[in-house]
Structure formats: C-alpha cells, structure tokens
C-alpha positions as a Markdown table, in Angstrom:
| # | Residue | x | y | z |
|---|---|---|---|---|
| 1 | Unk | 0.0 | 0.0 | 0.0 |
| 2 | Unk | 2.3 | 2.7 | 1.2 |
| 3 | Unk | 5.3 | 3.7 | -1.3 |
| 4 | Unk | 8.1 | 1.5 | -0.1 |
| 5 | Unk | 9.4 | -1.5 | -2.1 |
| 6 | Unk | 9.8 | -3.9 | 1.2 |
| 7 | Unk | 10.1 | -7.6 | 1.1 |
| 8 | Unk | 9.6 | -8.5 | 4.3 |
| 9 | Unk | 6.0 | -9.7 | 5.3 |
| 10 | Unk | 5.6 | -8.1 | 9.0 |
| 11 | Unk | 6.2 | -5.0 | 7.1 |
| 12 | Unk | 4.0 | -5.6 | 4.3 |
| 13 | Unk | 1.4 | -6.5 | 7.0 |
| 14 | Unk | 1.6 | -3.5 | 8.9 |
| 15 | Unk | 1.5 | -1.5 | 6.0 |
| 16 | Unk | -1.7 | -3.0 | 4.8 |
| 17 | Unk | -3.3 | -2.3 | 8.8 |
| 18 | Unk | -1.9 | 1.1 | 9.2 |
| 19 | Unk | -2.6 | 2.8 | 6.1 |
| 20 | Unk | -4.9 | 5.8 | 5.5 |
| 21 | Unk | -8.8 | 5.6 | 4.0 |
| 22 | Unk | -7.4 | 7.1 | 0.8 |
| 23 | Unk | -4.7 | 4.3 | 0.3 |
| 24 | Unk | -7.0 | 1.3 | 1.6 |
| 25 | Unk | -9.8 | 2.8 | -1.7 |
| 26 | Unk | -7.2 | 1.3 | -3.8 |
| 27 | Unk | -6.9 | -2.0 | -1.5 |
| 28 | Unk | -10.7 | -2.8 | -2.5 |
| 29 | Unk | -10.0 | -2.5 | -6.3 |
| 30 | Unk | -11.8 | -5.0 | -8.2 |
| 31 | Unk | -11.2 | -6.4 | -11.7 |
| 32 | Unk | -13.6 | -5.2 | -14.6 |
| 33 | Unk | -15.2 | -7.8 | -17.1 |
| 34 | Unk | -14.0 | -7.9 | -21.0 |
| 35 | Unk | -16.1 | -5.2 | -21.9 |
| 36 | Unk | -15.7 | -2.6 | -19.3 |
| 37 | Unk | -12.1 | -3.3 | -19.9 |
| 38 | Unk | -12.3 | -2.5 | -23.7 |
| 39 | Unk | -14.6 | 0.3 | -23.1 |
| 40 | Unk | -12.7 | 1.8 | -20.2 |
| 41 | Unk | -9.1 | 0.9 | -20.9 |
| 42 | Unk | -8.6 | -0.2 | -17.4 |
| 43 | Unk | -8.1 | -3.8 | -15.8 |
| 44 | Unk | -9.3 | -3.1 | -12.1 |
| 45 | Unk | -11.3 | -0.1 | -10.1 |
| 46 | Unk | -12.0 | 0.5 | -7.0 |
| 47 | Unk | -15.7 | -0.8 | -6.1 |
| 48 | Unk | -18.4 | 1.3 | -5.1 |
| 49 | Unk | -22.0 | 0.6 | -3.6 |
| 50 | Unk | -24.3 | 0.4 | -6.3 |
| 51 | Unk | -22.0 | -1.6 | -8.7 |
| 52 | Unk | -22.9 | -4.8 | -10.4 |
| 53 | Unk | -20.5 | -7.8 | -9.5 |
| 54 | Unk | -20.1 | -11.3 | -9.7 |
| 55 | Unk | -18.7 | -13.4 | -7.3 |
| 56 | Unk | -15.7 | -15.9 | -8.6 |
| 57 | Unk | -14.5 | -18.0 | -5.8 |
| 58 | Unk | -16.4 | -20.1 | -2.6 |
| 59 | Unk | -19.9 | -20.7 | -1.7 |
| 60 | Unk | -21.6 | -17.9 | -4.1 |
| 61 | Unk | -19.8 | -18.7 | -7.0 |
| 62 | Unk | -21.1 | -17.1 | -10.4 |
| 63 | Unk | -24.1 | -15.3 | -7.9 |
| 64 | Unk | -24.5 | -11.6 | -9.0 |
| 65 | Unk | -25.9 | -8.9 | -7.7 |
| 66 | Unk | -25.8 | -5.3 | -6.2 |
| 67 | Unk | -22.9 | -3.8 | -4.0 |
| 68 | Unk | -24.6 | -3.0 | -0.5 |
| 69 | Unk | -21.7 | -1.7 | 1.3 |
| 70 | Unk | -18.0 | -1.1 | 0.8 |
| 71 | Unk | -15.7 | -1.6 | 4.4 |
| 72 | Unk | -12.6 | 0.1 | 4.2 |
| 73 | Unk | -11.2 | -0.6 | 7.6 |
| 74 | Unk | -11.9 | -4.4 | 7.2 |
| 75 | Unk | -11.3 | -4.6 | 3.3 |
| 76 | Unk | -14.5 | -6.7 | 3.2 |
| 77 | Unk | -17.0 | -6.2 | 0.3 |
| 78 | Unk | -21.1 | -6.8 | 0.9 |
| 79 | Unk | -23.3 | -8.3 | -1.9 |
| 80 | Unk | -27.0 | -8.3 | -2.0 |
| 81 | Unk | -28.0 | -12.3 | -1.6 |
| 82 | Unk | -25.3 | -13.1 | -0.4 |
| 83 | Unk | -26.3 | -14.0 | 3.6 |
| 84 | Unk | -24.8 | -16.1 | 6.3 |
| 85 | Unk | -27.6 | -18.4 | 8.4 |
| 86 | Unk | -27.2 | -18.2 | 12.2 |
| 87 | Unk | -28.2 | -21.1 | 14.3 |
| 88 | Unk | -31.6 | -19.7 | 15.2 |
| 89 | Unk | -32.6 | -18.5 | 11.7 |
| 90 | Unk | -31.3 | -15.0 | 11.5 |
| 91 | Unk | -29.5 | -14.4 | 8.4 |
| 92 | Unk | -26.7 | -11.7 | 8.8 |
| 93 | Unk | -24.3 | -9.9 | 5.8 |
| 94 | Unk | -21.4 | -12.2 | 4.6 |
| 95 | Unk | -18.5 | -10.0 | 3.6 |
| 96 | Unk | -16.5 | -11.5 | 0.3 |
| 97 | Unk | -12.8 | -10.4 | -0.3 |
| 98 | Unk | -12.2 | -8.0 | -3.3 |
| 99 | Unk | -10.1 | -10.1 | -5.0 |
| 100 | Unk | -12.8 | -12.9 | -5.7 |
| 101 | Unk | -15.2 | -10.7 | -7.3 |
| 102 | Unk | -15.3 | -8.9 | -11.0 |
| 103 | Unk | -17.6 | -6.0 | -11.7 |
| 104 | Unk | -20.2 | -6.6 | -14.1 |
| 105 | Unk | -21.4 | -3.2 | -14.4 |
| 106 | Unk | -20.5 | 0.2 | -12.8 |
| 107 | Unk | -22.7 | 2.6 | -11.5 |
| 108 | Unk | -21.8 | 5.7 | -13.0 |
| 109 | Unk | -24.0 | 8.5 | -11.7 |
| 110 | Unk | -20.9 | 10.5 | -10.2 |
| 111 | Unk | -19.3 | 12.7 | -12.3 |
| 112 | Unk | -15.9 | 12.3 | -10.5 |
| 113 | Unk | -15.9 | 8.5 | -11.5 |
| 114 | Unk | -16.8 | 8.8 | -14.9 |
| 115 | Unk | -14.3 | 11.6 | -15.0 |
| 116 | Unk | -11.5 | 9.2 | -13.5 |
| 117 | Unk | -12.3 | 6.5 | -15.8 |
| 118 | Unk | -11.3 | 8.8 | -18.6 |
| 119 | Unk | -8.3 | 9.5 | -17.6 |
C-alpha cells in the first residue's frame, strides 16, 4: 500500500493495517469484465456501492448482484443475496474479499468517477 518497495512480510502486514482511508480505496480494487475493460481501458477499479459484481470464488460462485456496502477498515465487500444463516434462523451480511469478485457493471452517476475513468 504505502510507497516503499519492502520484502519483508511483517512490514507488508503492517502496511496493509496502518494505512490511510485514501490508500485502503485502492486496496478494494476490483477487476472489470472484457467489456468494461475494452470500453474503459482499465483492468481493475475501486468498487463502489451500487456496482454490479459477480462473485468468482467459494460458496456464491457465479451469484450476481448489487454492492450493499464497501468496508474500508476491514477490506471486506457486501453483496445483495449473499447471507450467512445463524443457528436460530437469522440471516446476517457475509462479507466477500475483493479479489474474488469482477464488476459486471459500474454505476456511473458521479461525475468524479466517470471523470476518473477517462483519464
């Protein structure tokens, strides 16, 4: 995350807990399909609530759906559907990682996105 070209994985760690909300934005990047990357000339983005994505990897595999909510501190990503069963029927949020999803399509409402995604 932070601008130092270390080896060592206690420092990569700590660098990946102790950085700043505007570094960890670029820690929940997540890869674009084969059109958004033709259209938009960029492999990966940072994910936003209100973007279309498809899960990859694990339980949810090929589900897609809606981003609910985007946690920074935890690098955790929430889809609509996708739900954890508690032991007396409650069904609470499961967070996925970033790097087992693919956006399908971006929501693209804000003009400072669309304006980055030019660039």
């Amino acid at each position: 995350m932070k601008h130092g070209k270390t080896q060592q994985k206690r420092k990569q760690r700590k660098n990946l807990f102790t950085a700043p909300l505007h570094q960890r934005k670029r820690g929940v990047s997540v890869t674009l399909n084969k059109e958004l990357r033709e259209t938009h000339k960029k492999r990966n983005v940072p994910v936003r609530k209100g973007d279309k994505v498809r899960v990859l990897r694990g339980n949810f595999k090929k589900h897609e759906d809606e981003v609910t909510r985007v946690n920074l501190i935890d690098y955790k990503i929430y889809v609509k559907g996708i739900n954890n069963k508690k032991a007396n029927g409650e069904e609470t949020p499961r967070p996925v990682h970033p790097s087992n999803l693919m956006i399908t399509e971006l929501k693209l409402e804000d003009k400072k996105r669309s304006k980055l995604l030019k660039r």
